[in-house]
N, C-alpha and C positions, 0 to 999 in steps of 0.2 A: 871389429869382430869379423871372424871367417865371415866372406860372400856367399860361399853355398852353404853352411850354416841357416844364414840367413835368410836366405832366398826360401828354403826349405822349410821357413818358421813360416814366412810369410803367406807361403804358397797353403798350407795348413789352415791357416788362420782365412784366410780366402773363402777355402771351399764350406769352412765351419760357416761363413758369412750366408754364403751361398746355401746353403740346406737349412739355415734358423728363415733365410727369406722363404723360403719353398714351404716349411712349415705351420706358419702361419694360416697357409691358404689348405692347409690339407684337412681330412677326418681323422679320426683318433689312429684308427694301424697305420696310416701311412705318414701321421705327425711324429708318433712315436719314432718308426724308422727314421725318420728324419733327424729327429732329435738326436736319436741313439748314433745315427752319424757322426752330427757335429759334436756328441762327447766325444767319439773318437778322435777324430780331427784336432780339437781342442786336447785331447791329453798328450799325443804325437806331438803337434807344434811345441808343448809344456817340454817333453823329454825333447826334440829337435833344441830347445831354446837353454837348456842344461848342457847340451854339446858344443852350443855356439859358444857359449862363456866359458866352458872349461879350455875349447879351441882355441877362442883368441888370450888365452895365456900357456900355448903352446902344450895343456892338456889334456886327455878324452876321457871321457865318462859313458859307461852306458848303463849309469842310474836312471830309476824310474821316479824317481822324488829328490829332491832338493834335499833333504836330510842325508839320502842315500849320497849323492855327490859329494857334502861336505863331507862326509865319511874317509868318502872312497878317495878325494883329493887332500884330505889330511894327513893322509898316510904320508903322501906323496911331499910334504910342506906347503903345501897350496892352500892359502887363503885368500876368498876373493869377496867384496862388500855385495855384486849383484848376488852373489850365492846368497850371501847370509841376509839380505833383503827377503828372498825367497822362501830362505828356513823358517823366518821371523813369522810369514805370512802363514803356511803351514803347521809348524806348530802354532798357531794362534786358533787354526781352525779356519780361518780365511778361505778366499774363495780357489786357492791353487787345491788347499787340502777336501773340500766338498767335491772338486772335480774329478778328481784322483780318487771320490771316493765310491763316487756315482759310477765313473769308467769302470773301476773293477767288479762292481756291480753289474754294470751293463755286459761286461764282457766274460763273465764267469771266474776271476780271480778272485773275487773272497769266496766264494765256495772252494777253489784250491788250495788258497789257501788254509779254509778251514779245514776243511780234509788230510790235509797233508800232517795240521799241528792236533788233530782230533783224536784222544781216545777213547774210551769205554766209558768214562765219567766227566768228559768236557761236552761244554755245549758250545759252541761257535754263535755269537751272533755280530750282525753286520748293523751298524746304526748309521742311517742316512735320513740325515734331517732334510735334505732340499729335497723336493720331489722335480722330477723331470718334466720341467715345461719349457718352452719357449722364450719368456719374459728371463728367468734363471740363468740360462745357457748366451742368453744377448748381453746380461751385466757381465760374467762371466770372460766374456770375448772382449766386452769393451774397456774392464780394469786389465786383464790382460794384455789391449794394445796400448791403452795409459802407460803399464809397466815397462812393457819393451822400450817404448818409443822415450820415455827418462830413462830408462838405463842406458839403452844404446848414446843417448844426446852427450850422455857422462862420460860412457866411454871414451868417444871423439874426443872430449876436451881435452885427455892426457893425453 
C-alpha cells in the first residue's frame, strides 16, 4: 500500500495514542479536550486509511466512510475485500461506525447535517450510544491497529 498513505495513518494514530495518554492524567475540561482530539485524530487516520486502500489499487477516494468509498469506487469497477471488511464493520454498527459517529458530533456535522436536511416538520436527532471517555477511544485505537496491521500483512502476501 502507498508509503505516504501510510505513514500519514500511522503518524494519526500516534498522536491519538499520545492525547488518550495525556488524558488519563487530566480533570474533566482538559480530559474532554483531549479526548475530543484523539476522536479527531482517530477519524483522519480512518479517512487517511480509505486513501491508502483505494491508492494501492491505483485509486482515490475522498470518502468520509467506508460505505461512501464503496460507492464512489463502484462506480469506477472497483472492488476491494479491505473495503468491504470496513463496510461490514460499519454497517454492523461496530466500532469504525461509533467513531464516525462521535466525531461528527464532536465536530458539529450532525447538526449540519441536520440543518441542512431539516424542515418545518422534521426533527433531526443524533443517537450516540458510546459516551466519550478514555477507556472507549483506547479499544477504539487498539481494534483499529488490529485491523490495519491484518490488512496491510494481507496485502504484502499478493
Amino acid at each position: 500500500m502507498s508509503s505516504n498513505w501510510r505513514a500519514q495513518v500511522n503518524q494519526k494514530l500516534y498522536f491519538a495514542q499520545l492525547l488518550l495518554d495525556d488524558a488519563s492524567t487530566q480533570s474533566s475540561a482538559a480530559q474532554t479536550a483531549l479526548l475530543e482530539g484523539a476522536v479527531f485524530h482517530l477519524a483522519t487516520a480512518y479517512r487517511l486509511y480509505l486513501k491508502e486502500i483505494a491508492h494501492s489499487q491505483s485509486h482515490s477516494t475522498d470518502a468520509i466512510d467506508a460505505i461512501s468509498a464503496r460507492r464512489e469506487l463502484a462506480k469506477k469497477g472497483f472492488v476491494c475485500q479491505e473495503l468491504e471488511g470496513l463496510v461490514r464493520l460499519e454497517e454492523s454498527g461496530s466500532w469504525p461506525a461509533r467513531l464516525l459517529a462521535i466525531y461528527r458530533e464532536v465536530t458539529g456535522e450532525v447538526a449540519k447535517m441536520a440543518s441542512s436536511k431539516a424542515s418545518a416538520s422534521m426533527i433531526a436527532v443524533a443517537d450516540v450510544t458510546d459516551s466519550l471517555d478514555a477507556e472507549v477511544c483506547r479499544q477504539w485505537l487498539r481494534q483499529f491497529q488490529v485491523l490495519i496491521e491484518s490488512q496491510r500483512e494481507a496485502a504484502q502476501e499478493w
